[in-house]
Gaussian input, Z-matrix of N, CA and C with variables (Angstrom, degrees):
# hf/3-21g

backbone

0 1
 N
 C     1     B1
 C     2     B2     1     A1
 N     3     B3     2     A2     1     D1
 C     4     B4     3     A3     2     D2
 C     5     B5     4     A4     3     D3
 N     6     B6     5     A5     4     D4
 C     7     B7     6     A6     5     D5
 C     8     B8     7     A7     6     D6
 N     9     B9     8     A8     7     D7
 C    10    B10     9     A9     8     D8
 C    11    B11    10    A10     9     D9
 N    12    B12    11    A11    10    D10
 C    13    B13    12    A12    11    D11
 C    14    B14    13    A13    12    D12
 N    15    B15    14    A14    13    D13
 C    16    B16    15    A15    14    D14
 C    17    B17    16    A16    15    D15
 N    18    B18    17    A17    16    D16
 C    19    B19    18    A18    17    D17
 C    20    B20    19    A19    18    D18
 N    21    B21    20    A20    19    D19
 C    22    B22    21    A21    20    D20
 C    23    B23    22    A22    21    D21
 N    24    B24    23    A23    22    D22
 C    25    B25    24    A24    23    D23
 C    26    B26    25    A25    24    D24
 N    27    B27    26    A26    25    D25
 C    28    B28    27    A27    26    D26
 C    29    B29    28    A28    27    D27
 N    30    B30    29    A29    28    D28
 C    31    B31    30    A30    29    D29
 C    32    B32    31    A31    30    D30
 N    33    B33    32    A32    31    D31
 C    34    B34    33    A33    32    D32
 C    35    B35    34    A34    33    D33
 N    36    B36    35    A35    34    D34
 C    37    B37    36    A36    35    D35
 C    38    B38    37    A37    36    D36
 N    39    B39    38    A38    37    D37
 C    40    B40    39    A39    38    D38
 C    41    B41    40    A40    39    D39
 N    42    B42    41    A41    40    D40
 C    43    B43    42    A42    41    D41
 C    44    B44    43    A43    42    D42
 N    45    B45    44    A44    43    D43
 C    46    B46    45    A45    44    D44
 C    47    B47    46    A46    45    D45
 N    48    B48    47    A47    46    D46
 C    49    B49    48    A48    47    D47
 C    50    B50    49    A49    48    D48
 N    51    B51    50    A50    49    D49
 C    52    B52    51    A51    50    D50
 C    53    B53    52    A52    51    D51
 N    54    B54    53    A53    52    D52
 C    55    B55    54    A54    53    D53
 C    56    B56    55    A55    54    D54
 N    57    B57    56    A56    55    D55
 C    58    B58    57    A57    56    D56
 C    59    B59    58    A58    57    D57
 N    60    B60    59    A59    58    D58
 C    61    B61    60    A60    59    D59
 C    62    B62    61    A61    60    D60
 N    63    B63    62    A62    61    D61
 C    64    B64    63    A63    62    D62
 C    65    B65    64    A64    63    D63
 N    66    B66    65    A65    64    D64
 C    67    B67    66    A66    65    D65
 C    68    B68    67    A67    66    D66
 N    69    B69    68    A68    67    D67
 C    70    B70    69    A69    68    D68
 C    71    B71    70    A70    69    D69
 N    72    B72    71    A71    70    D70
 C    73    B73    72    A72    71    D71
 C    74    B74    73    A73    72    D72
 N    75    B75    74    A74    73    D73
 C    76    B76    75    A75    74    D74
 C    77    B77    76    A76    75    D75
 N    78    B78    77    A77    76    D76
 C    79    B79    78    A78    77    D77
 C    80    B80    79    A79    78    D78
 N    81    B81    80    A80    79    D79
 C    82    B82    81    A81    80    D80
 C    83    B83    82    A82    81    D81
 N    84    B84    83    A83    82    D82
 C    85    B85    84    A84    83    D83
 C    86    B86    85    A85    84    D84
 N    87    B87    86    A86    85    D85
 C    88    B88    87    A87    86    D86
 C    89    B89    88    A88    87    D87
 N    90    B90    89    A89    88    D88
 C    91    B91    90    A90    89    D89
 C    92    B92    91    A91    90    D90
 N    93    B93    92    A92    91    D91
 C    94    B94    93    A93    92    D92
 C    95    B95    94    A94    93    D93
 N    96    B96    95    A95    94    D94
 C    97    B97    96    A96    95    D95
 C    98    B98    97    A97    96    D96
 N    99    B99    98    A98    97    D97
 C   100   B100    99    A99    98    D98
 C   101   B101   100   A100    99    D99
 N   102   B102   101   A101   100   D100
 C   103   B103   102   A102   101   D101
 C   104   B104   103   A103   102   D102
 N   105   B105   104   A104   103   D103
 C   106   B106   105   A105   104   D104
 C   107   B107   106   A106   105   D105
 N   108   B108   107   A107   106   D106
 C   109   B109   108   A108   107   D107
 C   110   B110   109   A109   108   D108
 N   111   B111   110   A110   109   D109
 C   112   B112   111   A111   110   D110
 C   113   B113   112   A112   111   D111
 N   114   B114   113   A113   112   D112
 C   115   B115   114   A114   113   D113
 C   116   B116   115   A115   114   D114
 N   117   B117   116   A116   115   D115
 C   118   B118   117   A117   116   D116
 C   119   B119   118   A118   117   D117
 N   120   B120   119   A119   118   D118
 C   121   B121   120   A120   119   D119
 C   122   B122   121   A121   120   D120
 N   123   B123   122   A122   121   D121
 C   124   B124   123   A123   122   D122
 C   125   B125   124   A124   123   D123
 N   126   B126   125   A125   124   D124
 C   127   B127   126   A126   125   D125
 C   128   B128   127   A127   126   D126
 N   129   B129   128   A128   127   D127
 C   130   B130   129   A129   128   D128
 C   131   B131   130   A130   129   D129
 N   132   B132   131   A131   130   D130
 C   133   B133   132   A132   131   D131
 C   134   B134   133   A133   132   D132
 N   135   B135   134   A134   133   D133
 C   136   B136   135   A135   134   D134
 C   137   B137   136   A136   135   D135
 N   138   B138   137   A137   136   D136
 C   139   B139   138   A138   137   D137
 C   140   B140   139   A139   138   D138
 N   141   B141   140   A140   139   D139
 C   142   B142   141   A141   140   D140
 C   143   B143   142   A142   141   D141
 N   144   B144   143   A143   142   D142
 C   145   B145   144   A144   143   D143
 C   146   B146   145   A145   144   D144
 N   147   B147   146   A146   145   D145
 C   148   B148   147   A147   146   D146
 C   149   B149   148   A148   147   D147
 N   150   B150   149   A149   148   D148
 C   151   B151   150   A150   149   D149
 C   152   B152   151   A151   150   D150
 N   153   B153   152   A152   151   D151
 C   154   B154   153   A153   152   D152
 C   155   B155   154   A154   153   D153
 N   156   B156   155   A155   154   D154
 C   157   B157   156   A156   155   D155
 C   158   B158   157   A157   156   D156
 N   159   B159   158   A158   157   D157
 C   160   B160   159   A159   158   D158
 C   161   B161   160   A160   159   D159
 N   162   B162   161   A161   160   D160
 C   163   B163   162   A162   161   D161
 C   164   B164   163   A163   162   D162
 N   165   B165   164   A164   163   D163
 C   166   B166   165   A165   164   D164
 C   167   B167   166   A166   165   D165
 N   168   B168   167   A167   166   D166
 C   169   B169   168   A168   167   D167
 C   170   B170   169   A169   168   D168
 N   171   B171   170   A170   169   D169
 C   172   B172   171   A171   170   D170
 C   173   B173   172   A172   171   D171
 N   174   B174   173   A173   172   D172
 C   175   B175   174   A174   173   D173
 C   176   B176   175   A175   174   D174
 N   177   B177   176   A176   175   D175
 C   178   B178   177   A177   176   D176
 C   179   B179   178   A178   177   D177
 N   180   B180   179   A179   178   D178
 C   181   B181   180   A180   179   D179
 C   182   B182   181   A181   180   D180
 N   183   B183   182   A182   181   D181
 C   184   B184   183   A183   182   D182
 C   185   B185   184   A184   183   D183
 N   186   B186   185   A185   184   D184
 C   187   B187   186   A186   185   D185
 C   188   B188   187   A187   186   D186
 N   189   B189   188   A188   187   D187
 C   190   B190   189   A189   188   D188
 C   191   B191   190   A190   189   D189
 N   192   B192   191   A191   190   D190
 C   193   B193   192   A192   191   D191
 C   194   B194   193   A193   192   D192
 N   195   B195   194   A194   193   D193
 C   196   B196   195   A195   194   D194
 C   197   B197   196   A196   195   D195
 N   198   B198   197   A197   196   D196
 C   199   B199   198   A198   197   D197
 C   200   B200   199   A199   198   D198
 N   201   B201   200   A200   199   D199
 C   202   B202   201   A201   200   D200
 C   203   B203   202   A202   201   D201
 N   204   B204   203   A203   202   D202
 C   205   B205   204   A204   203   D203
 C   206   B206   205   A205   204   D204
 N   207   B207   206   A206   205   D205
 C   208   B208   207   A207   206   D206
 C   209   B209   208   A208   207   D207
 N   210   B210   209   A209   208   D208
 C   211   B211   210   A210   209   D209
 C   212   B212   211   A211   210   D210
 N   213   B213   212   A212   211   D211
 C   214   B214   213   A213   212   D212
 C   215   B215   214   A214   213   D213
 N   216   B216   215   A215   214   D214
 C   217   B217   216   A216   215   D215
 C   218   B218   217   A217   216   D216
 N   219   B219   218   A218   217   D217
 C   220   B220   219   A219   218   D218
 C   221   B221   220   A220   219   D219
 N   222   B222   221   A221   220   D220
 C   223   B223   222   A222   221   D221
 C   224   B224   223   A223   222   D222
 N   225   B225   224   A224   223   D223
 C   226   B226   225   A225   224   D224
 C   227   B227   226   A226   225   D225
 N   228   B228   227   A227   226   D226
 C   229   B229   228   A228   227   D227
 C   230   B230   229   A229   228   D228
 N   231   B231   230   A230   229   D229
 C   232   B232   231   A231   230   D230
 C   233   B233   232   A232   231   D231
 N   234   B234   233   A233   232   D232
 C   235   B235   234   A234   233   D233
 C   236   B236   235   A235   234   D234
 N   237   B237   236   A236   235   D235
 C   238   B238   237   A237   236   D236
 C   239   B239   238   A238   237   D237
 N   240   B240   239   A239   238   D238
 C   241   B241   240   A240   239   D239
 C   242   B242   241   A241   240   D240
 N   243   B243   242   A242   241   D241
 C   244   B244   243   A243   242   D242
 C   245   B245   244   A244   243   D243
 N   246   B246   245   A245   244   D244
 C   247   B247   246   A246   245   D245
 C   248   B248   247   A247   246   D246
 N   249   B249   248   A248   247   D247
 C   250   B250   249   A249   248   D248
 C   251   B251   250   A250   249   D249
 N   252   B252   251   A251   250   D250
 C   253   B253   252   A252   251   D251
 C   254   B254   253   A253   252   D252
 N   255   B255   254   A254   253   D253
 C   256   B256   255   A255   254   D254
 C   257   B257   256   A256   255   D255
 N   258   B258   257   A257   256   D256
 C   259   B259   258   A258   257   D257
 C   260   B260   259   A259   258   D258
 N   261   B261   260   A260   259   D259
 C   262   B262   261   A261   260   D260
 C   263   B263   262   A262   261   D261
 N   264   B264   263   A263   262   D262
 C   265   B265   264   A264   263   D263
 C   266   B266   265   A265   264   D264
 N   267   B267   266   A266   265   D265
 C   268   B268   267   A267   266   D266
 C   269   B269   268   A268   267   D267
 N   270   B270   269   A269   268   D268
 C   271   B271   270   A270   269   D269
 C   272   B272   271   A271   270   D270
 N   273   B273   272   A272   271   D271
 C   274   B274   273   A273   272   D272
 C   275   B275   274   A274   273   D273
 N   276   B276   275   A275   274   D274
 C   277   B277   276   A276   275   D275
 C   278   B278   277   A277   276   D276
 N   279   B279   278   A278   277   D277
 C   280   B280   279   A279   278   D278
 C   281   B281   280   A280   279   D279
 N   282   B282   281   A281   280   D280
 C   283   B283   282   A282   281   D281
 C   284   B284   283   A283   282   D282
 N   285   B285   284   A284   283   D283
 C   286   B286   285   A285   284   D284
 C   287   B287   286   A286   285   D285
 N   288   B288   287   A287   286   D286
 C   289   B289   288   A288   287   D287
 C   290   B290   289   A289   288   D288
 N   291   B291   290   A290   289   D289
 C   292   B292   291   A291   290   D290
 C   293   B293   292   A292   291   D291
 N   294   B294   293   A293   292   D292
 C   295   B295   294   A294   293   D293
 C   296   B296   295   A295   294   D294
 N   297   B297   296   A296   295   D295
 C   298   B298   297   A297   296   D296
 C   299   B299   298   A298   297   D297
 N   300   B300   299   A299   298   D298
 C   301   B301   300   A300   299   D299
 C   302   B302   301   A301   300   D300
 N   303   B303   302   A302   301   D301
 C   304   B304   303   A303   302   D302
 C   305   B305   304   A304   303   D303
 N   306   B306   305   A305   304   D304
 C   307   B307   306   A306   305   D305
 C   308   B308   307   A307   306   D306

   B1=1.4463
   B2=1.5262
   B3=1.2865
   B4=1.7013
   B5=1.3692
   B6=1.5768
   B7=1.8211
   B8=1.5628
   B9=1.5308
   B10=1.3957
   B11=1.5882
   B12=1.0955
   B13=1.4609
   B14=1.6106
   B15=1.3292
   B16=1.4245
   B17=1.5150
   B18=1.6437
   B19=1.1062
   B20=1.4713
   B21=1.1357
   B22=1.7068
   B23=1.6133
   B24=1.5695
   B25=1.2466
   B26=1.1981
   B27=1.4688
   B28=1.5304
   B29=1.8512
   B30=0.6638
   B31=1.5164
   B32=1.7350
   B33=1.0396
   B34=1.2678
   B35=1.5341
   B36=1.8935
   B37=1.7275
   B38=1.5875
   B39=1.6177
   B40=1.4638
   B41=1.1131
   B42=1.5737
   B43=1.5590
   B44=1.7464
   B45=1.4952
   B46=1.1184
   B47=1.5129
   B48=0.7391
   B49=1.8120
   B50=1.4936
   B51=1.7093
   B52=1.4761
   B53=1.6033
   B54=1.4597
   B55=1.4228
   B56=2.0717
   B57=1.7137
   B58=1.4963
   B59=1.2976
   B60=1.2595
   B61=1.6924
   B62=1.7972
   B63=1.2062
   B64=1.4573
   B65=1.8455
   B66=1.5648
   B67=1.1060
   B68=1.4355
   B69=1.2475
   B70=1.1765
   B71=1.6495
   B72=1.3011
   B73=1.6163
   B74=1.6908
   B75=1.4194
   B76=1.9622
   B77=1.2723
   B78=1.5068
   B79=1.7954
   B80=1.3561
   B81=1.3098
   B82=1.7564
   B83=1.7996
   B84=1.4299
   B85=1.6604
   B86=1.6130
   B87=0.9836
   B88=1.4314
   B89=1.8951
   B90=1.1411
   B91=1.2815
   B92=1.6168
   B93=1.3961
   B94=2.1986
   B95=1.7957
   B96=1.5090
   B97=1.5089
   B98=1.4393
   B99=1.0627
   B100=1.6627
   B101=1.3903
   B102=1.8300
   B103=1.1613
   B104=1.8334
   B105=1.1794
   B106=1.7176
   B107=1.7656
   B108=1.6812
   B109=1.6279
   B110=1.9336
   B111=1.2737
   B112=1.3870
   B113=1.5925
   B114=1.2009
   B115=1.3270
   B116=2.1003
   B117=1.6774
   B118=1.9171
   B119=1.7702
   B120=1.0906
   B121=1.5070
   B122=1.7409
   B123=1.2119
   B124=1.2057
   B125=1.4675
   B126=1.4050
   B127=1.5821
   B128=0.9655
   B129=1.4337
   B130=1.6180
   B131=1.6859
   B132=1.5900
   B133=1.6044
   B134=1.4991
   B135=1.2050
   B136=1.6319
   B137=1.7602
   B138=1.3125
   B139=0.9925
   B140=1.9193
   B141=1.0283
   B142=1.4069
   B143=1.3269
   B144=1.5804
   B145=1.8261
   B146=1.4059
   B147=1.1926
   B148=1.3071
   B149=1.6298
   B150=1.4263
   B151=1.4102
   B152=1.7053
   B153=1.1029
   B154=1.4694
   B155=2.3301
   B156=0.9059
   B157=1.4327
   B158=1.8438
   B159=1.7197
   B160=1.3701
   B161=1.4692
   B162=1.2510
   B163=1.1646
   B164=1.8381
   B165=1.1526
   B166=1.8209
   B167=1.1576
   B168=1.0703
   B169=2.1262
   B170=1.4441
   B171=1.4663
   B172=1.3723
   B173=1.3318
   B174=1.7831
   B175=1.4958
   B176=2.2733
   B177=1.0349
   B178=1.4742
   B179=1.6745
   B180=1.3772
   B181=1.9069
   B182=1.3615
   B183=1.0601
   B184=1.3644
   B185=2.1968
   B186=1.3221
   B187=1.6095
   B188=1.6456
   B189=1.5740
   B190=1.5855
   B191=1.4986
   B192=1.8754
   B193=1.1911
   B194=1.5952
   B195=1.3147
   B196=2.1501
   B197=1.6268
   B198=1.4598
   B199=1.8270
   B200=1.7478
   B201=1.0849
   B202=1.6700
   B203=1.2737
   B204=1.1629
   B205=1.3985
   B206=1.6299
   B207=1.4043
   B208=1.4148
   B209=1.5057
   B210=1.2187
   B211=1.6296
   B212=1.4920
   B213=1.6420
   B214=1.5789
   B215=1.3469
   B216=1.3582
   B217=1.5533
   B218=1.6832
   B219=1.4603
   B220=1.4327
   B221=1.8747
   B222=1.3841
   B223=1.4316
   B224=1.8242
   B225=0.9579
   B226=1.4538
   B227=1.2202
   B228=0.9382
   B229=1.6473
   B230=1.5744
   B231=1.5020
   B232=1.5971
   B233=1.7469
   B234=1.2342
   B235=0.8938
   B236=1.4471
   B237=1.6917
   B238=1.3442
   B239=1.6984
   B240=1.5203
   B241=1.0460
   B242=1.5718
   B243=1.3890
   B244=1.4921
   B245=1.8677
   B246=1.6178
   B247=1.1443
   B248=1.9008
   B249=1.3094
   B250=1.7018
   B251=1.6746
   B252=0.9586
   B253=1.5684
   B254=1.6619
   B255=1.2850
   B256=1.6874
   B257=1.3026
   B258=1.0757
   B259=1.8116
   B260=2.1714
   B261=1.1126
   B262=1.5564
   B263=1.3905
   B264=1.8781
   B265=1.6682
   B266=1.7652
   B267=1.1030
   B268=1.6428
   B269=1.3938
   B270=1.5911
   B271=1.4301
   B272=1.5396
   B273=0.6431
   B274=1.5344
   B275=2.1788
   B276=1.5845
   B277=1.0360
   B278=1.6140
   B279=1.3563
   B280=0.9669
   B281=2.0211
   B282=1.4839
   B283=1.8530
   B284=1.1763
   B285=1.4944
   B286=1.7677
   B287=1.6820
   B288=1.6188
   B289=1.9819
   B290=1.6586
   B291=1.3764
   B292=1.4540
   B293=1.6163
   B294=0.9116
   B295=1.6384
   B296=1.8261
   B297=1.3304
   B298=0.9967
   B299=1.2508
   B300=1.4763
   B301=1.5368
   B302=1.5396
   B303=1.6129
   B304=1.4396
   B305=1.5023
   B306=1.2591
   B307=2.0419
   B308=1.3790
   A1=108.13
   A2=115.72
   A3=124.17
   A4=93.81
   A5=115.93
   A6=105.10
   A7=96.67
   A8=116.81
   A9=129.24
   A10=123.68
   A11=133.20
   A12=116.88
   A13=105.59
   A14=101.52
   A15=113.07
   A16=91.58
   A17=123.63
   A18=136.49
   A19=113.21
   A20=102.36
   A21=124.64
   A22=113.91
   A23=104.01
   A24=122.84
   A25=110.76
   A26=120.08
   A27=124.92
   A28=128.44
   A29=121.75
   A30=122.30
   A31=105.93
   A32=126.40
   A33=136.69
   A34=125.40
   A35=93.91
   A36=92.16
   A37=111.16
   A38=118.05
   A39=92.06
   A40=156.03
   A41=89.84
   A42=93.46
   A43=111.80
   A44=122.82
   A45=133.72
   A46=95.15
   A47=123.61
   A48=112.25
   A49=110.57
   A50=133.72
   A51=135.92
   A52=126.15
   A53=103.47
   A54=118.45
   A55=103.63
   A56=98.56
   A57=104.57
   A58=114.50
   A59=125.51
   A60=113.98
   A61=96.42
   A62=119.97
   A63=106.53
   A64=116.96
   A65=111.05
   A66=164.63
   A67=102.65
   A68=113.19
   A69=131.72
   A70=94.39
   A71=112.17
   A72=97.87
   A73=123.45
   A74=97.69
   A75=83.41
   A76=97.57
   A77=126.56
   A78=97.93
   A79=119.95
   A80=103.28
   A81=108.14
   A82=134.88
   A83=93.06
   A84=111.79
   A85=106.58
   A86=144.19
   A87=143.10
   A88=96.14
   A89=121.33
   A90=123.12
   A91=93.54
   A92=107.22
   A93=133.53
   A94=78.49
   A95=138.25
   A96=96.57
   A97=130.20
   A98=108.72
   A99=129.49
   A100=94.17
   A101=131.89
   A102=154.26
   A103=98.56
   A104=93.37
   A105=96.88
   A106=128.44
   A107=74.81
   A108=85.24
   A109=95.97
   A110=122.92
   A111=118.88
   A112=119.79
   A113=113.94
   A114=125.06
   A115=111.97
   A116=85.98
   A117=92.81
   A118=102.85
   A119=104.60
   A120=90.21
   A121=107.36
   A122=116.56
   A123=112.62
   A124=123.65
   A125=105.30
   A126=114.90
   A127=128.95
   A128=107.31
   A129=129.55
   A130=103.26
   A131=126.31
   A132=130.36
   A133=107.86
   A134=117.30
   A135=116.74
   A136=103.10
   A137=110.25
   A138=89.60
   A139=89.86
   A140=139.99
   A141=143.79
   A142=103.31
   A143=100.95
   A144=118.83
   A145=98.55
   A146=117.26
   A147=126.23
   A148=82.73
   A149=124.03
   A150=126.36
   A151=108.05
   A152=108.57
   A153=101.83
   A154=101.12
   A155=120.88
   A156=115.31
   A157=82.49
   A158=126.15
   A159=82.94
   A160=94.93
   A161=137.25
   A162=135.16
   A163=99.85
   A164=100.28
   A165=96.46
   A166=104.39
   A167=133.57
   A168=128.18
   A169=110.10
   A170=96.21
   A171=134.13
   A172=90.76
   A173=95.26
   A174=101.67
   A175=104.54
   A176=87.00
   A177=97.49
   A178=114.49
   A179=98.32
   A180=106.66
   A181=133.96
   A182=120.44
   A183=140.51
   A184=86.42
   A185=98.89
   A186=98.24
   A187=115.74
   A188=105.38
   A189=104.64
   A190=108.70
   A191=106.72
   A192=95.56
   A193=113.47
   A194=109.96
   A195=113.05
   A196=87.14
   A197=126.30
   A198=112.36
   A199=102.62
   A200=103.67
   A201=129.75
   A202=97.93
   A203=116.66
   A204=129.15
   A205=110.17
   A206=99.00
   A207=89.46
   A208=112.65
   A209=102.25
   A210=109.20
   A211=125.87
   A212=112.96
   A213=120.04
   A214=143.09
   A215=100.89
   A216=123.30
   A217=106.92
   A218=111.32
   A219=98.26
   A220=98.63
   A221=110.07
   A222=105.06
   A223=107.48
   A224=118.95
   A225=119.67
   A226=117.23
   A227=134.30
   A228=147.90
   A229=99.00
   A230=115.97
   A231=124.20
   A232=102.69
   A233=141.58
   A234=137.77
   A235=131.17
   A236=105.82
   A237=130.98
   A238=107.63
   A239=130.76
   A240=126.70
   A241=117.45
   A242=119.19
   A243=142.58
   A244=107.55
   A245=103.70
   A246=108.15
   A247=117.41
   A248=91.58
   A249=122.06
   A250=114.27
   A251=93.82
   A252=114.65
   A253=107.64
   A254=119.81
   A255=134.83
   A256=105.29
   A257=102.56
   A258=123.73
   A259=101.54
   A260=107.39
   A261=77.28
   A262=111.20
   A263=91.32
   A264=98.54
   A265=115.87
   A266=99.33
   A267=91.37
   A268=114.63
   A269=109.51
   A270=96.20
   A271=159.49
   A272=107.78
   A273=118.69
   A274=111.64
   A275=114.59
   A276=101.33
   A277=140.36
   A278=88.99
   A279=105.22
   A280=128.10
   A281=86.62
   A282=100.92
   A283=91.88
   A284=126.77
   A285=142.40
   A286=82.09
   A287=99.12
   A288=108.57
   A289=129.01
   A290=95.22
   A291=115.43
   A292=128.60
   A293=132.48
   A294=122.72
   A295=112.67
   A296=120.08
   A297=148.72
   A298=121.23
   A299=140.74
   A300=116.67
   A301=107.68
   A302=97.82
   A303=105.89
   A304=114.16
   A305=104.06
   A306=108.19
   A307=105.92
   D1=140.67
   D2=-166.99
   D3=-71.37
   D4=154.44
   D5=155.52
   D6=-96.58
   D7=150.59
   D8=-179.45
   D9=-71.84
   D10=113.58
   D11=-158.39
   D12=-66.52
   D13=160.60
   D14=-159.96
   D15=-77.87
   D16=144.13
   D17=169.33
   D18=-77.75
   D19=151.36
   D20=-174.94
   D21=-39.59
   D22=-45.27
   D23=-166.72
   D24=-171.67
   D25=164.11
   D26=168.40
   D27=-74.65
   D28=114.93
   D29=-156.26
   D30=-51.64
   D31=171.19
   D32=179.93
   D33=-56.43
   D34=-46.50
   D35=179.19
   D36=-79.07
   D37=-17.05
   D38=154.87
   D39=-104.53
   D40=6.40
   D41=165.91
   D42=-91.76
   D43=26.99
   D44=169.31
   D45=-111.49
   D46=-71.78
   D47=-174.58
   D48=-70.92
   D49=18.40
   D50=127.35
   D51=-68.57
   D52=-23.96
   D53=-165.77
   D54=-51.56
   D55=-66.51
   D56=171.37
   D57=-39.45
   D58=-50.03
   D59=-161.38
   D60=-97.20
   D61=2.01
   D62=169.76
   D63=-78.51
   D64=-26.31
   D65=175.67
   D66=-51.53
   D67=-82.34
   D68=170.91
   D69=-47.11
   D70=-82.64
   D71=-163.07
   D72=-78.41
   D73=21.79
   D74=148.31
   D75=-96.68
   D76=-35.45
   D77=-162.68
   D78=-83.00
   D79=-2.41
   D80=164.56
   D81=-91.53
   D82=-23.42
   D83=151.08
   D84=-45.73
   D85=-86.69
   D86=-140.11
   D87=-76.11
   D88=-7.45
   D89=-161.03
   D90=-92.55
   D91=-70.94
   D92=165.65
   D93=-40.46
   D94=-84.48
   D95=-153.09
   D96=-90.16
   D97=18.40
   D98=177.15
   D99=-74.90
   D100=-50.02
   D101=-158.07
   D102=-71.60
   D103=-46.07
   D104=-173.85
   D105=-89.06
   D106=-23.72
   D107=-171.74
   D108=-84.01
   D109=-9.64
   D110=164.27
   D111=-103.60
   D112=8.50
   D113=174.42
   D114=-96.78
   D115=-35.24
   D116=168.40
   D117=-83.41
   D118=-18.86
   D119=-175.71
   D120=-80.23
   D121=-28.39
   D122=176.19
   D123=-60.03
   D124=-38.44
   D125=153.36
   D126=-29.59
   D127=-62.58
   D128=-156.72
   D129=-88.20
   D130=-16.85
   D131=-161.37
   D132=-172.25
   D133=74.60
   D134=-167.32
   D135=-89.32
   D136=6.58
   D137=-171.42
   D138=-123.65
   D139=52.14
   D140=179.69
   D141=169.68
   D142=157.59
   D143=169.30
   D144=-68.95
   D145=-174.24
   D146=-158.83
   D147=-115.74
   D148=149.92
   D149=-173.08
   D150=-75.16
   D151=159.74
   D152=-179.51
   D153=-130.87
   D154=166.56
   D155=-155.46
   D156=-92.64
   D157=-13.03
   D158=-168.14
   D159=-96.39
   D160=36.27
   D161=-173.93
   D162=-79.99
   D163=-176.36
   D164=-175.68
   D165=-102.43
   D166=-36.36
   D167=167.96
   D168=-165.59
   D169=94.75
   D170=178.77
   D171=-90.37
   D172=139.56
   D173=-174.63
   D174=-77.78
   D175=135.50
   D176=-156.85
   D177=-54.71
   D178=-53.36
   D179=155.82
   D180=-48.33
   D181=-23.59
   D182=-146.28
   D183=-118.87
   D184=-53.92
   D185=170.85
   D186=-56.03
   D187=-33.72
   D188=-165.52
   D189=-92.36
   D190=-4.61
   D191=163.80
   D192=-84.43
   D193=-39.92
   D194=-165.52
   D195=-67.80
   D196=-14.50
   D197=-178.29
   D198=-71.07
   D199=-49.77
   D200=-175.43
   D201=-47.54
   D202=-64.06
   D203=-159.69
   D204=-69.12
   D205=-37.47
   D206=-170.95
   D207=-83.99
   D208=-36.13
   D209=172.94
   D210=-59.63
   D211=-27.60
   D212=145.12
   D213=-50.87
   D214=-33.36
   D215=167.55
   D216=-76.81
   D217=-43.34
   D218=-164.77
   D219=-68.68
   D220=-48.79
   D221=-172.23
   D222=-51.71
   D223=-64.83
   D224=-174.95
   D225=-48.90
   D226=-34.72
   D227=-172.85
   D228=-79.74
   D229=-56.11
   D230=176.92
   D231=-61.95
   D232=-51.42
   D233=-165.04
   D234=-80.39
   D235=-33.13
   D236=161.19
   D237=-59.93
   D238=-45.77
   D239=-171.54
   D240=-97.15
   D241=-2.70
   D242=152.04
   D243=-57.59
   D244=-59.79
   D245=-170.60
   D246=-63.77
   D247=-44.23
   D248=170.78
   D249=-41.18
   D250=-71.43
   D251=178.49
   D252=-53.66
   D253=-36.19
   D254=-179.35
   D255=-68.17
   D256=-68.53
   D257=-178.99
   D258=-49.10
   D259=-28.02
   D260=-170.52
   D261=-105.41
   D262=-15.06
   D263=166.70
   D264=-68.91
   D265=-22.52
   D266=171.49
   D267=-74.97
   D268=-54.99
   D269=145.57
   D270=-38.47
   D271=-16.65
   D272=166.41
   D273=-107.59
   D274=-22.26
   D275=153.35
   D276=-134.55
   D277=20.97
   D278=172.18
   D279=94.62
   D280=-17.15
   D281=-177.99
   D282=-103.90
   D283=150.81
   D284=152.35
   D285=-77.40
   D286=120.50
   D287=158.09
   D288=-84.61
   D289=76.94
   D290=176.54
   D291=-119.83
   D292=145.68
   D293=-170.38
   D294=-65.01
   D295=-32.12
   D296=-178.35
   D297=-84.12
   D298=121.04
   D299=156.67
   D300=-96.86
   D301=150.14
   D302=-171.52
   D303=-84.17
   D304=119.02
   D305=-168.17
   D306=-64.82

């Protein structure tokens, strides 16, 4: 059996009925790593908030770790649930929802 050559792109109606659940998962990304990135901090400092830069003299190491940290959480959490959300929509219709098909 032939494999079908990959199309140019994803047609219109599905990257319109991806639109909602793309939607959905940015505004729930920042929520999941807000959730985690204060759940490792509790680990890491149970006894204080995690410093924030507009504070007036935040210990400076201790800032470049909760910066680190949080900005690790946001990418992974955003990217894991980008990828997630792709993967089952192809699954369920059968196209990966991307502008591009991959040659």
């Amino acid at each position: 059996m032939a494999v079908p050559e990959p199309q140019p792109g994803i047609p219109v109606v599905a990257r319109l009925m991806f639109a909602p659940v793309r939607l959905v998962s940015k505004r729930l990304a920042p929520r999941l790593s807000t959730r985690l990135f204060q759940a490792i901090w509790r680990v890491i400092d149970d006894e204080s908030e995690p410093p924030r830069a507009e504070e007036r003299q935040p210990s400076l190491p201790k800032l470049a770790v909760a910066l680190a940290l949080e900005g690790a959480c946001t990418a992974i959490v955003g990217g894991l649930l980008d990828h997630v959300t792709r993967r089952e929509f192809a699954r369920l219709t059968g196209r990966w929802p991307s502008r591009r098909a991959k040659s």
